[in-house]
C-alpha positions as CSV (number, residue, x, y, z in Angstrom):
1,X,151.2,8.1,59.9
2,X,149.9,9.9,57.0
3,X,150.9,13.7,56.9
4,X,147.0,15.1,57.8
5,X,146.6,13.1,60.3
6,X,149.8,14.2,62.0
7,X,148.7,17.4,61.1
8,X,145.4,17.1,62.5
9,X,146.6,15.6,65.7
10,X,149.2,18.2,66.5
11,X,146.2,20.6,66.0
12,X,143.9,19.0,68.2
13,X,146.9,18.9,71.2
14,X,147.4,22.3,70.6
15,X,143.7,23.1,71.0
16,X,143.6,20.8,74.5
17,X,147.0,23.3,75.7
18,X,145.3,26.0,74.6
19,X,142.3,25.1,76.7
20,X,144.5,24.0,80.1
21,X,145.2,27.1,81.9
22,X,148.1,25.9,84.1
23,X,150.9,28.3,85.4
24,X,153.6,26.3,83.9
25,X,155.5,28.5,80.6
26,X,153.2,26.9,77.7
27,X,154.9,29.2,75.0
28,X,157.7,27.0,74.4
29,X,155.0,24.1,74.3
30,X,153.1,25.7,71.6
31,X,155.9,26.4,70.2
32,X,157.0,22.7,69.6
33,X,153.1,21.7,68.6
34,X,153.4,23.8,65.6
35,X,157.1,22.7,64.9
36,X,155.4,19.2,64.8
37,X,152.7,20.2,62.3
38,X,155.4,21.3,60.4
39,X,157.4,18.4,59.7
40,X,158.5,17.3,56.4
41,X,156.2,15.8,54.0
42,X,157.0,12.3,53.1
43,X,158.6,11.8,49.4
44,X,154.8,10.1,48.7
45,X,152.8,12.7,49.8
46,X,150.1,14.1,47.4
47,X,149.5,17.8,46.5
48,X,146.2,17.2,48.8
49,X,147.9,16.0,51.2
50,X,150.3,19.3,51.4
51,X,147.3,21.9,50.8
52,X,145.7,20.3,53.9
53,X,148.6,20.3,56.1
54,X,149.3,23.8,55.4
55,X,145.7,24.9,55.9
56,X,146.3,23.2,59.7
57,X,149.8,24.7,59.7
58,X,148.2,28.2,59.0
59,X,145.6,28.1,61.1
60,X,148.0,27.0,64.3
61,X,150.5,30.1,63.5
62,X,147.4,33.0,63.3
63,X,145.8,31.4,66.7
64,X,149.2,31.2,68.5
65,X,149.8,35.1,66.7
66,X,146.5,36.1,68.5
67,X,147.2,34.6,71.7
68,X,150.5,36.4,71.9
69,X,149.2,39.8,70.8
70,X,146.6,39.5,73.7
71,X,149.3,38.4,76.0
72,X,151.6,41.2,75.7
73,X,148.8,43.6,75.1
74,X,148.0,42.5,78.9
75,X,151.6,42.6,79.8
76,X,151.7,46.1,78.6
77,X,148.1,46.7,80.7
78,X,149.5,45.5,83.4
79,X,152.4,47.3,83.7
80,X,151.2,50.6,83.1
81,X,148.4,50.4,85.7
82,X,150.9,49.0,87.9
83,X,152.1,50.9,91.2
84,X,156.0,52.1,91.6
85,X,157.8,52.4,94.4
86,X,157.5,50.2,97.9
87,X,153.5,50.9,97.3
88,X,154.0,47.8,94.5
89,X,151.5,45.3,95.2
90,X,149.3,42.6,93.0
91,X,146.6,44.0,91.0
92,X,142.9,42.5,90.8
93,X,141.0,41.8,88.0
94,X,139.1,45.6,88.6
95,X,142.5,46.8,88.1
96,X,142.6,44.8,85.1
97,X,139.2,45.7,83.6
98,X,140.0,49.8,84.1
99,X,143.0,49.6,82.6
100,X,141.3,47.8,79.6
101,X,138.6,50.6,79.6
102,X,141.5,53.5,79.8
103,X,143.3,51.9,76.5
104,X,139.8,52.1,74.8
105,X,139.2,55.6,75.6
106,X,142.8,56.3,74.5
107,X,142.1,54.0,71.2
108,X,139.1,56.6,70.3
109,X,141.1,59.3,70.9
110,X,143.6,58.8,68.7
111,X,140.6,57.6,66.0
112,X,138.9,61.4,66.8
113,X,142.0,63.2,66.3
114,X,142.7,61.7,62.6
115,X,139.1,61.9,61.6
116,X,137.7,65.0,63.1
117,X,140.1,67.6,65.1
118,X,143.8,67.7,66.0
119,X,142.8,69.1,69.4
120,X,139.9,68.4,72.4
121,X,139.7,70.5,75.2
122,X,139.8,68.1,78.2
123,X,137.3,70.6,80.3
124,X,134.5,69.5,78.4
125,X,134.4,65.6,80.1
126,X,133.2,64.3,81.8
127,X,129.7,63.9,79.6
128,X,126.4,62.6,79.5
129,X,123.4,62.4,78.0
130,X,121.6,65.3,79.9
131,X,124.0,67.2,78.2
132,X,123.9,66.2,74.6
133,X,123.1,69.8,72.5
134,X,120.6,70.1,69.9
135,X,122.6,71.8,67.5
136,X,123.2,71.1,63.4
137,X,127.2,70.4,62.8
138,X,126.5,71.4,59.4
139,X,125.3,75.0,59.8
140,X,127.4,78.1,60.4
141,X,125.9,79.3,63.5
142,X,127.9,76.8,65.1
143,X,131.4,78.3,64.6
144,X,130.2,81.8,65.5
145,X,131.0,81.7,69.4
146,X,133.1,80.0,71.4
147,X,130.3,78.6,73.7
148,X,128.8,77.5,70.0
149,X,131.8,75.6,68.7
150,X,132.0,73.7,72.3
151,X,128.4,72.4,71.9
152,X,129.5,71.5,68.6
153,X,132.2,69.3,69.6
154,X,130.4,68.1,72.4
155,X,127.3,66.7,69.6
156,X,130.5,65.7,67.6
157,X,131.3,63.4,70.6
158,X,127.9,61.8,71.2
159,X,127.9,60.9,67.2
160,X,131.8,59.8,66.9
161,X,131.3,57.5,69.8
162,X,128.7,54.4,69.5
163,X,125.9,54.5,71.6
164,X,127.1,51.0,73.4
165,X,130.2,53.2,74.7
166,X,128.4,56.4,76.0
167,X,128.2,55.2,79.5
168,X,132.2,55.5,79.6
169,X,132.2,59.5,78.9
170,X,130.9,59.9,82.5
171,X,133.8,58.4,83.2
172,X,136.0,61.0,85.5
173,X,139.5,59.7,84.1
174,X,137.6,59.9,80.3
175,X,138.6,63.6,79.5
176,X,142.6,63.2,80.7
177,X,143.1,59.6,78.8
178,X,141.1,60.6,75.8
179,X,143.0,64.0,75.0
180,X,146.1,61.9,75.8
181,X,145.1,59.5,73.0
182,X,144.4,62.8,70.7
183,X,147.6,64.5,71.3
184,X,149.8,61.4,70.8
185,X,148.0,61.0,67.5
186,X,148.8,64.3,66.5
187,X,152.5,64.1,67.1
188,X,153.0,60.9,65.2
189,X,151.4,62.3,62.6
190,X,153.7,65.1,61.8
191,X,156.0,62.5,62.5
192,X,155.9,59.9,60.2
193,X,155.2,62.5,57.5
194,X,158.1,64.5,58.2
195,X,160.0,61.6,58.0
196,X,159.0,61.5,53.7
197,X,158.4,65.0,53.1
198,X,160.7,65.9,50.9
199,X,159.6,63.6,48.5
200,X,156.1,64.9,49.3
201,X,156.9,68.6,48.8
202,X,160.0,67.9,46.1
203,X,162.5,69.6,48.2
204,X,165.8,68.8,49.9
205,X,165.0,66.3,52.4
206,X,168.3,67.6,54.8
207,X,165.9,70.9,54.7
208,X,163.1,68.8,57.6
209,X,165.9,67.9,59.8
210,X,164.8,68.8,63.4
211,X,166.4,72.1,64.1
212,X,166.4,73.6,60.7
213,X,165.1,77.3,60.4
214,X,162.5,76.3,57.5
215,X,160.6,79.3,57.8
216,X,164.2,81.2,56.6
217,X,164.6,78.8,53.6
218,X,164.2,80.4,50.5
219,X,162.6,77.5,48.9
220,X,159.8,76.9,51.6
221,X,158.8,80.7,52.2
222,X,156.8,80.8,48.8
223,X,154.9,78.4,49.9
224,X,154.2,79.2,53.3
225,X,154.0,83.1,53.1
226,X,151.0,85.2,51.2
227,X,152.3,87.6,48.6
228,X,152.4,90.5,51.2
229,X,155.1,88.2,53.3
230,X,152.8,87.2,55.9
231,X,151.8,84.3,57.6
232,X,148.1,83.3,56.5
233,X,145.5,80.4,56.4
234,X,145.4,80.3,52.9
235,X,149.3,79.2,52.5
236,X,150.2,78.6,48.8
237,X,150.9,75.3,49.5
238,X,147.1,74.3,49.5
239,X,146.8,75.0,46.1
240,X,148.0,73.3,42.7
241,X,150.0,76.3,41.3
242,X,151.5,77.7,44.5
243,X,152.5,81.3,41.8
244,X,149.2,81.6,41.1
245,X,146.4,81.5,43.8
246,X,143.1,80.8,43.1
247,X,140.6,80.5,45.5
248,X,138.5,77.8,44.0
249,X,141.0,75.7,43.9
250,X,142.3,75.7,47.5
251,X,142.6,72.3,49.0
252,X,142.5,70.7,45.7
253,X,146.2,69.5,45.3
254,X,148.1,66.7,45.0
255,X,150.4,67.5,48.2
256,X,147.4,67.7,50.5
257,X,146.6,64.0,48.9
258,X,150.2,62.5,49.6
259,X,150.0,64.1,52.9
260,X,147.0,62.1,53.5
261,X,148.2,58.6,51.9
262,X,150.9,58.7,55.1
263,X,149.0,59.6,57.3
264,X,146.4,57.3,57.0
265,X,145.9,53.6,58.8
266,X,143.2,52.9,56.5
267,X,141.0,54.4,54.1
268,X,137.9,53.2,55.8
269,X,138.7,55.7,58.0
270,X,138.6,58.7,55.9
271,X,136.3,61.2,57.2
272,X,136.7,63.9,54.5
273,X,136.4,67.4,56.6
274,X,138.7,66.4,59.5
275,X,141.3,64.4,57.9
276,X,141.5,67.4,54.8
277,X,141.8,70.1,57.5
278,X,144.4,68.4,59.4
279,X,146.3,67.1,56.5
280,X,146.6,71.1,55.3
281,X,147.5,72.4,59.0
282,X,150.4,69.2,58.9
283,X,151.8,71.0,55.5
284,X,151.6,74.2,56.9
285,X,153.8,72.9,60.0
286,X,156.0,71.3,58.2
287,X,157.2,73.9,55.9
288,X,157.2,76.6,59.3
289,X,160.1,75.5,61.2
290,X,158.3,75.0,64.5
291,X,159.3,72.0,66.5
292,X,156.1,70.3,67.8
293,X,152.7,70.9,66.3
294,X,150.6,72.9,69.1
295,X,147.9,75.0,69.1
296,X,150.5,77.8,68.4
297,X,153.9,77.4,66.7
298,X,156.2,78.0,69.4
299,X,158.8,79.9,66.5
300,X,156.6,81.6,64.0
301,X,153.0,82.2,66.1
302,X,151.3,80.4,63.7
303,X,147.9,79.6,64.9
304,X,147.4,76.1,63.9
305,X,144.4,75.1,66.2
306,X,142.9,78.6,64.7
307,X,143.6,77.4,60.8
308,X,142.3,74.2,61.6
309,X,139.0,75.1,62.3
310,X,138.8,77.5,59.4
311,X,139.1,74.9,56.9
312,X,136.8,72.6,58.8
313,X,133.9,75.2,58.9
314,X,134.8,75.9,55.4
315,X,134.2,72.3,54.3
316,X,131.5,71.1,56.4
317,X,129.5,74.3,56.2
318,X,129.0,73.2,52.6
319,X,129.1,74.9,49.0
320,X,129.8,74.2,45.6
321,X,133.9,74.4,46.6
322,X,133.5,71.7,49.3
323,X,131.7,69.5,47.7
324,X,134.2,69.9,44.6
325,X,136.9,69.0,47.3
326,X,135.8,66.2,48.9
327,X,135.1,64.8,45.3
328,X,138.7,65.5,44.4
329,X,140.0,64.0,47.5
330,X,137.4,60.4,47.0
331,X,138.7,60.4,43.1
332,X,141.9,60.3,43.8
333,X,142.7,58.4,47.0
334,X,139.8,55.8,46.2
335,X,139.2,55.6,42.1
336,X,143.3,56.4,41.3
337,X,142.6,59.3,39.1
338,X,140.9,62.5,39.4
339,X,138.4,63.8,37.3
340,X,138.9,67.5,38.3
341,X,140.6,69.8,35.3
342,X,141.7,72.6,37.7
343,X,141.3,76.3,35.7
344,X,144.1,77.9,35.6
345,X,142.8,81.2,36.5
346,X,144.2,83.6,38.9
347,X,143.4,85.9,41.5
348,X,144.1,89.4,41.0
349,X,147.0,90.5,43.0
350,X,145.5,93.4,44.8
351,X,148.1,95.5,47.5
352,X,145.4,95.4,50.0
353,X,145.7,95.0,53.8
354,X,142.5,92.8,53.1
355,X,144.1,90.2,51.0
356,X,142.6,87.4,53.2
357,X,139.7,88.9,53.5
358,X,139.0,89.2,49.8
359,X,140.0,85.2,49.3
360,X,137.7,84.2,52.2
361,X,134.7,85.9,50.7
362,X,135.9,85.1,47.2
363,X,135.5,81.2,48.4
364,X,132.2,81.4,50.6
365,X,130.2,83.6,47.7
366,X,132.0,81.1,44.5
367,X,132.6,81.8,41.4
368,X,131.8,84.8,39.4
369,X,129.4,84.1,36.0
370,X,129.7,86.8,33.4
371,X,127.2,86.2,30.5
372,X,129.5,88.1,28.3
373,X,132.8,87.1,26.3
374,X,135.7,87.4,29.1
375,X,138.4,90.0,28.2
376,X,141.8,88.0,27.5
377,X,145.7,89.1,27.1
378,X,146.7,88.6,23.3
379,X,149.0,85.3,24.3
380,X,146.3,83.6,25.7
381,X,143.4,84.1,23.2
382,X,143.2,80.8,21.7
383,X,144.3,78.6,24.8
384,X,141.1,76.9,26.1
385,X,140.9,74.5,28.8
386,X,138.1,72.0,29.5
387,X,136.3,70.9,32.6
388,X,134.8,67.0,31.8
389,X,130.5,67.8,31.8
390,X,131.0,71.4,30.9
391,X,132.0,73.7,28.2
392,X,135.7,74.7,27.4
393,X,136.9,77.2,29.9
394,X,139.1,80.6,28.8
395,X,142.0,80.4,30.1
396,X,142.5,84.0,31.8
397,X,145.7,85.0,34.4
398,X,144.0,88.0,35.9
399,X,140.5,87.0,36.5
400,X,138.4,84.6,38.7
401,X,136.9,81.8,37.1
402,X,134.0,82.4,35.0
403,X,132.7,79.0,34.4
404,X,132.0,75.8,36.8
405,X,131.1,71.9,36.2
406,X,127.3,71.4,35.8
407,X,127.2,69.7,38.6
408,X,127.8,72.8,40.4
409,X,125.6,74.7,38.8
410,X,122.9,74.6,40.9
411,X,124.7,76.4,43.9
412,X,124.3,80.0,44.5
413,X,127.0,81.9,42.0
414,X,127.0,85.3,43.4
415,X,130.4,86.4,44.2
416,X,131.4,90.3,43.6
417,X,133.9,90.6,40.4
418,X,137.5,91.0,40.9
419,X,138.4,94.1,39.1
420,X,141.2,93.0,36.1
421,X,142.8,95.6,33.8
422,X,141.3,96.5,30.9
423,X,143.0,95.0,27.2
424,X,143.5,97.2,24.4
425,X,140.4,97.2,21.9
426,X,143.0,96.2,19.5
427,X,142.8,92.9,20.3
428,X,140.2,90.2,18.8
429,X,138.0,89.4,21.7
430,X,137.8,85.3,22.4
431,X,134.7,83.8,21.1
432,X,131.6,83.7,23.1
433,X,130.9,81.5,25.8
434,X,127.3,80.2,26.7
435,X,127.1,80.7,30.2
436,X,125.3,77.5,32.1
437,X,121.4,77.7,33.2
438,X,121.3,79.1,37.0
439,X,118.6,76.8,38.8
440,X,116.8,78.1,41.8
441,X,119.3,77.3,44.8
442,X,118.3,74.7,46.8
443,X,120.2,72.7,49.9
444,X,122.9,70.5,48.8
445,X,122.7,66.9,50.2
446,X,126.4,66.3,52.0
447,X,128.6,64.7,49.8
448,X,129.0,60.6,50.0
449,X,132.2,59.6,50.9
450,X,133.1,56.3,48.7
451,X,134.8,53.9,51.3
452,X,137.8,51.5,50.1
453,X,139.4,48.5,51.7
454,X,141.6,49.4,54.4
455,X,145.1,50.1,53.7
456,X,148.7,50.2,56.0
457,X,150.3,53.1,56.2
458,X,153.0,51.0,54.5
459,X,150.7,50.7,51.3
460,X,149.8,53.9,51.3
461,X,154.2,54.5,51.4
462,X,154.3,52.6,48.7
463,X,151.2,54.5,46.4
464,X,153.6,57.2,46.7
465,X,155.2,58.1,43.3
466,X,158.1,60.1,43.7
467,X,160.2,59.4,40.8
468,X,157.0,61.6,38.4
469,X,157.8,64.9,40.8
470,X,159.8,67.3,38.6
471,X,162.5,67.4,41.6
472,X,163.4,70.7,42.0
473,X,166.6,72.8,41.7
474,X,168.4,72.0,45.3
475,X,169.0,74.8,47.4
476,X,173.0,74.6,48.6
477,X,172.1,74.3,52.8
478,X,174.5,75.6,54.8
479,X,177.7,73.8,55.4
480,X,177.8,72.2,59.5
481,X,179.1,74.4,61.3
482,X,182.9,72.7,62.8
483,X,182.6,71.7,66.5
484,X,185.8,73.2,68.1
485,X,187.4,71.7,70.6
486,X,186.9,73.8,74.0
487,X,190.1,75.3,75.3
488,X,191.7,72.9,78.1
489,X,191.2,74.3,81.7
490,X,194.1,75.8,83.2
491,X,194.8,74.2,86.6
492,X,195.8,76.8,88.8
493,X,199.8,76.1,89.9
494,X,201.8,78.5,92.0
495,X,202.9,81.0,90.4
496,X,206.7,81.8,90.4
497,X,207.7,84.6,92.6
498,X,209.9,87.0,91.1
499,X,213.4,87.6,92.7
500,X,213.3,90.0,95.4
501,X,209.8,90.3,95.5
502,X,207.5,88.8,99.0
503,X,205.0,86.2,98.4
504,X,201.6,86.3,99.9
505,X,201.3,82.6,101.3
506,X,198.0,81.1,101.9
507,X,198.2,81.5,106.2
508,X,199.0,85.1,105.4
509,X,202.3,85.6,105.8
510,X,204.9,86.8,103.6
511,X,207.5,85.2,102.6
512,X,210.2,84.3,99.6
């Protein structure tokens, strides 16, 4: 019999025990159907002959693959919704069908929490449609209150979820199994990336063993602490050059990106905002020394659930810096390279109780525009820097950046100065720089976020390259500690009696 038509028969008696649903184990009958369209071909077989047979061949193995992934996704079903104990009894098919409907409410948890927030409060389910809020996601009258940023998440729900599936958030077991699905997320997460982060960060990987004090290593506090030695949203670790912060450049860095190529199942599923808030608050964590990522750190306080939300009303209240971020993130986790020249520009140090304060409004207001020639230290006169579209940009260490991209021009620039000491007259003055034409502000359309192929995690593993990380100078950990052996117990013996004396017997009386 020629070698297709083998083939083609073993396929078609596959198909008929595919079809039969008898109780009799047809996995090991399967099992020997594809065996049989795998035989050998015959010495005069032709190269047609072997491209069909392998076509058949192929085709058996991915339908018997699906029939098992349904099978022991029903197994698992099963077993979960299962009773325990002496109350164990058979369950029906509407057992069946809610444990299917809990695993897809789990399923969109989990999707939420990657793509939109690291934490749901479960009071707000169960929903409907009578209680959908009219409210813009974009503006920032929505994080002003608390009552506002739960009608927020509540609109965020009725758009994250399709419309076929909005019957299910009425659902009273929706709120429980969905933050269940969000929370699992969120620790594997932290999880998998702690698992590759010192390759991400270029530090000692012994330092992100569980149960290291991170938050005392001398190598992780500059980038976790602000220059006054407190814990603060704007960590240096969000930015390119951790020694110098700038606060236009927050978010843009490479770490943040790596971060993000772990984390992620696919890049279909990037939604920009969510995923860049959570992949900053997962650096943050990682670099503290607290054991499980919650709301807040359970060793330094750090308000995580408090930071997230910052940088997600940052971003998707819009603004020249968030749509510059979400650019840099699409350019380089979808195009390979980015085209963003970061200045290197820094932000006054100030000693002032307001430090945040300063960088918050520093990034909300932008950039300042002088029209004049910008003042610049002796060493750095002649160093110049471009931005790709836009004029060469002076490269100054103790003021904010003077110049943006065209394509951000057309956003409001008006940010106060950042007072920077004065340079003695003695020194030539850098050439003049044309400052860009201001256009009237107008509303910025929300940036379109470039979608890619969908990717494993284990791609994404593999996009990492850590062999171009300058690996930094190792700090020497502390040596393990030597377990010593605990003393041995002393069993209690009777205790020789010394001549002459009377010994105290246990019934009381005395004797020798």
């Amino acid at each position: 019999m020629p070698l297709t038509q083998r083939a083609t028969k073993s396929s078609s008696d596959l198909n008929s025990e595919f079809s039969s649903e008898s109780d009799s184990d047809g996995s090991d009958i399967e099992l020997i159907q594809v065996r049989t369209a795998l035989v050998p071909a015959p010495p005069d077989a032709t190269l047609q002959d072997l491209r069909k047979a392998l076509e058949v061949s192929q085709r058996l193995l991915l339908d018997l693959r699906s029939k098992c992934r349904e099978a022991m996704k029903r197994n698992a079903l099963l077993e979960a919704a299962a009773p325990k104990g002496r109350n164990r009894c058979n369950l029906t098919a509407n057992n069946l069908a809610m444990a299917a409907k809990e695993d897809a409410i789990r399923a969109l948890g989990r999707k939420y929490s990657i793509t939109h927030c690291l934490w749901i409060n479960i009071e707000l389910f169960p929903l409907s449609k009578c209680t959908y809020p009219d409210i813009d996601l974009n503006s920032k009258e929505r994080w002003i209150t608390g009552v506002s940023m739960e009608d927020g998440v509540r609109a965020e729900l009725f758009k994250f979820i399709p419309e076929e599936e909005h019957e299910m958030m009425s659902y009273k077991n929706f709120g429980s199994q969905f933050g269940r699905g969000v929370s699992n997320t969120r620790s594997e997460m932290a999880s998998d990336i702690k698992s590759c982060a010192g390759a991400i960060f270029g530090l000692n990987a012994n330092i992100f063993i569980r149960g290291y004090k991170r938050n005392e290593d001398p190598n992780c506090r500059p980038l976790l602490l602000s220059p006054h030695g407190e814990y603060t949203k704007f960590a240096p670790v969000l930015f390119p050059r951790p020694d110098k912060l700038v606060p236009y450049e927050m978010l843009k860095t490479a770490t943040l990106m790596q971060v993000l190529k772990v984390s992620l199942f696919g890049k279909s599923s990037l939604a920009p905002t969510g995923m860049i808030a959570a992949a900053a608050v997962v650096a943050i964590f990682l670099l503290s020394g607290d054991a499980e990522l919650t709301e807040i750190g359970d060793t330094t306080k750090i308000p995580y659930r408090e930071y997230h939300n910052f940088y997600r009303q940052r971003l998707m209240t819009g603004g020249a810096w968030a749509h510059q971020v979400i650019t840099f993130f699409n350019d380089a986790l979808f195009s390979g390279t980015s085209s963003y020249v970061p200045p290197s520009a820094a932000l006054n140090d100030r000693p002032s109780h307001t430090w945040e304060e300063d960088f918050d409004r520093a990034i909300e207001q932008g950039p300042v525009v002088d029209d004049g020639p910008p003042l610049l230290p002796p060493q750095q006169a002649n160093n110049n820097i471009s931005v790709r579209g836009g004029p060469p940009l002076s490269e100054s260490e103790d003021n904010f950046p003077h110049r943006l991209p065209p394509t951000a021009s057309h956003h409001t620039l008006a940010a106060p100065s950042i007072s920077a000491p004065l340079v003695a007259a003695h020194h030539a003055p850098a050439p003049s720089i044309s400052a860009p034409v201001i256009i009237a502000p107008r509303t910025a359309a929300p940036p379109v976020v470039n979608m890619a192929p969908s990717e494993t995690i284990s791609t994404a593993m593999d996009d990492l390259n850590l062999g171009r990380r300058i690996a930094r100078a190792e700090a020497e950990l502390p040596a393990p500690t030597e377990v010593r052996p605990k003393p041995k117990v002393r069993r209690k013996g009777k205790t020789p009696a010394v001549e002459g004396e009377d010994v105290v017997r246990r019934s009381g009386r005395k004797g020798k």
